[in-house]
C-alpha positions as CSV (number, residue, x, y, z in Angstrom):
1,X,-28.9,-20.7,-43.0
2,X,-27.9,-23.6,-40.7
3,X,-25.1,-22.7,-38.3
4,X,-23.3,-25.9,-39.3
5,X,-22.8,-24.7,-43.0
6,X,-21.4,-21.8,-41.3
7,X,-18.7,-23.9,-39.6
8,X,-18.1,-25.5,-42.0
9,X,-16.9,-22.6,-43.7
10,X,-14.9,-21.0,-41.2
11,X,-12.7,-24.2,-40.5
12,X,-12.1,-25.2,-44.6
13,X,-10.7,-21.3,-45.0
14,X,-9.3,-21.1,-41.5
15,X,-7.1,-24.2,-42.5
16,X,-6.9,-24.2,-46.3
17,X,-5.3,-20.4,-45.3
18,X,-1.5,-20.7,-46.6
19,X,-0.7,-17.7,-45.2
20,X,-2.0,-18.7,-41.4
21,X,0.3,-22.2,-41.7
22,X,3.3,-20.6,-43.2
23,X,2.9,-18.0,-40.0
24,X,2.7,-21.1,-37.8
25,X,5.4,-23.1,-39.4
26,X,7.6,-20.4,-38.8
27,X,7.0,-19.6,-35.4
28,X,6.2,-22.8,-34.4
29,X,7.2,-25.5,-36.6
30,X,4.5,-27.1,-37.6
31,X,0.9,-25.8,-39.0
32,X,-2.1,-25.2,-37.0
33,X,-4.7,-27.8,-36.5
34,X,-8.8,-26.9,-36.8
35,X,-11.2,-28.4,-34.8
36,X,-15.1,-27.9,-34.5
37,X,-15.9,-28.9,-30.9
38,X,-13.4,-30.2,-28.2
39,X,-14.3,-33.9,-26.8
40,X,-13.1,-32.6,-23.0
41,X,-12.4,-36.6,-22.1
42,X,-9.8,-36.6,-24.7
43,X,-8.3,-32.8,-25.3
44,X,-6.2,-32.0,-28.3
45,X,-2.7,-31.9,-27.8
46,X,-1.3,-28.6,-27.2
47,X,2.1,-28.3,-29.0
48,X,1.2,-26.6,-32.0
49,X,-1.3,-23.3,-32.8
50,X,-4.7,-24.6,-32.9
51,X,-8.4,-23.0,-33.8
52,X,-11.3,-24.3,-31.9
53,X,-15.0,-23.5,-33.8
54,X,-18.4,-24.5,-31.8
55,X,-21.8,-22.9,-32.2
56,X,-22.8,-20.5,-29.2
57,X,-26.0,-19.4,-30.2
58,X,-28.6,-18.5,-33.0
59,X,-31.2,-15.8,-32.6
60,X,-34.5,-16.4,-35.1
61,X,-36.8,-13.3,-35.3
62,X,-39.3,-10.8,-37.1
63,X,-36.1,-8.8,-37.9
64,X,-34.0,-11.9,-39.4
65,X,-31.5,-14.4,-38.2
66,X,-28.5,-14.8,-36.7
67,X,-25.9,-16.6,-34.7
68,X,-22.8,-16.6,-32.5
69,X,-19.8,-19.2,-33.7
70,X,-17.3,-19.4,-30.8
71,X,-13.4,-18.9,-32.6
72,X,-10.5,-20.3,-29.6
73,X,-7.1,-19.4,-30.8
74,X,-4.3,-20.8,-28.4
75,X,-0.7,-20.9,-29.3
76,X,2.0,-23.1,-26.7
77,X,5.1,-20.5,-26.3
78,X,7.0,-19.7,-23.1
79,X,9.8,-18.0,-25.0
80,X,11.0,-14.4,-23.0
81,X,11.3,-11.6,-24.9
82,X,14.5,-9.3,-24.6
83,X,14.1,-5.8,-23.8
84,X,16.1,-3.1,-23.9
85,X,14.7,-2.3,-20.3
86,X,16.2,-3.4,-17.1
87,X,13.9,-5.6,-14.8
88,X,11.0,-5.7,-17.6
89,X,10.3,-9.5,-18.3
90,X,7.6,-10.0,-21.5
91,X,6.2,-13.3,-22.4
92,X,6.7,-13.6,-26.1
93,X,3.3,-15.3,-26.7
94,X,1.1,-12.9,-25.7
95,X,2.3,-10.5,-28.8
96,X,2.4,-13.6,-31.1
97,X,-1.4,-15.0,-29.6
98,X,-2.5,-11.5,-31.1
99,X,-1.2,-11.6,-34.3
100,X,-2.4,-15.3,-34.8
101,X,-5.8,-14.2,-33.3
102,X,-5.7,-11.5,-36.1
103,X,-4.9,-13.6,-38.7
104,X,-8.1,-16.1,-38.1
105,X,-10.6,-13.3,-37.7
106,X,-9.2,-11.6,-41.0
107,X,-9.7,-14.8,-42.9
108,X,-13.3,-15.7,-40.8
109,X,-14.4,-12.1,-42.1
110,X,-13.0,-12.6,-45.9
111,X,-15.4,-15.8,-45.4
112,X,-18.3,-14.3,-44.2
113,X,-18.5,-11.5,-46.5
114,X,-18.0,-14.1,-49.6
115,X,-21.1,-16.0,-48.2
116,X,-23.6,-13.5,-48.2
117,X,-23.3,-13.0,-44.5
118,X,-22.0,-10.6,-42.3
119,X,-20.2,-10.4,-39.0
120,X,-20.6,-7.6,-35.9
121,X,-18.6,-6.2,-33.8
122,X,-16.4,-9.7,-32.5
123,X,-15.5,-9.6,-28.8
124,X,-12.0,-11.3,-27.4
125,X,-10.9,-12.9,-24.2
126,X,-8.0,-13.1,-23.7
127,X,-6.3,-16.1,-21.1
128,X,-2.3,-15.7,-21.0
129,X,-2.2,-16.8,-16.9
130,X,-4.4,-19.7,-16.7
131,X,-3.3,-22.5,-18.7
132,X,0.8,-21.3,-18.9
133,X,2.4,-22.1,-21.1
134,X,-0.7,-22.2,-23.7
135,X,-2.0,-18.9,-24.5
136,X,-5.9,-18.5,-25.6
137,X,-8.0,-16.0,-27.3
138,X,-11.6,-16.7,-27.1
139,X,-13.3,-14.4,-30.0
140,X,-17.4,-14.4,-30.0
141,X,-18.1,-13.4,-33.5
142,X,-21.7,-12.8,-34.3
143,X,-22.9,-13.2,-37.6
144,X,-25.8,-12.2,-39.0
145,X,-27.9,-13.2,-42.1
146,X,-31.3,-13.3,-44.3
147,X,-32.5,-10.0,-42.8
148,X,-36.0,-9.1,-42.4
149,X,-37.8,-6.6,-43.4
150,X,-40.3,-5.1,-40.9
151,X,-43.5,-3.8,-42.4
152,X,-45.2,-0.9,-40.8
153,X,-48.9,-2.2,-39.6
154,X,-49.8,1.4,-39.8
């Protein structure tokens, strides 16, 4: 399967998702944009949601194939939080990055299974300091198709 096709995928149910852009219209006015690679000369803007796709790697063996799609999540919020607690100050995106970031991997996962492929275990980083007040999730999600079978030379 080319990694493209499975791109593709990803960003037509990441942004077809009602759900996803009702979430985003409500906490941020305005629906998320998709893209599939970032042209670093000219960034996107960041002043709504966005999902960023790009191919990380592919993997072609006796045992099958596979490959890692790179899934950015980054939401702009520098709202506070209130507590009830005295001298506790939360950032309000951090909670809301994780509940976006849940949403696109719920949806990526729906996708995957519905194309005869499969994901494993999907690591995140997170990046809340960095680029304030735009919060990122970087999730690596592997995914794995047309496994081999190994026959035994014995």
């Amino acid at each position: 399967m080319n990694i493209t096709t499975i791109i593709h995928a990803f960003r037509d149910a990441v942004h077809d998702d009602a759900t996803l852009s009702a979430w985003c219209v409500t906490n941020y006015g305005s629906a998320h944009n998709v893209h599939v690679g970032v042209d670093v000369r000219n960034p996107p803007s960041i002043d709504r949601p966005l999902v960023h796709l790009f191919p990380v790697s592919r993997t072609d063996g006796q045992s099958g194939e596979a490959c890692v799609i790179g899934v950015s999540c980054g939401i702009p919020d520098d709202d506070l939080l209130t507590t009830s607690r005295a001298r506790v100050i939360e950032l309000e995106g951090i909670g809301k990055l994780d509940e976006f970031r849940v949403s696109v991997k719920a949806i990526i996962e729906a996708v995957s299974t519905g194309t005869g492929t499969w994901t494993g275990d999907i690591e995140t980083k997170y990046e809340t300091v960095e680029f304030f007040p735009y919060f990122m999730a970087a999730m690596d999600v592997p995914v794995f198709y047309r496994a081999r079978r190994i026959r035994n030379k014995f």
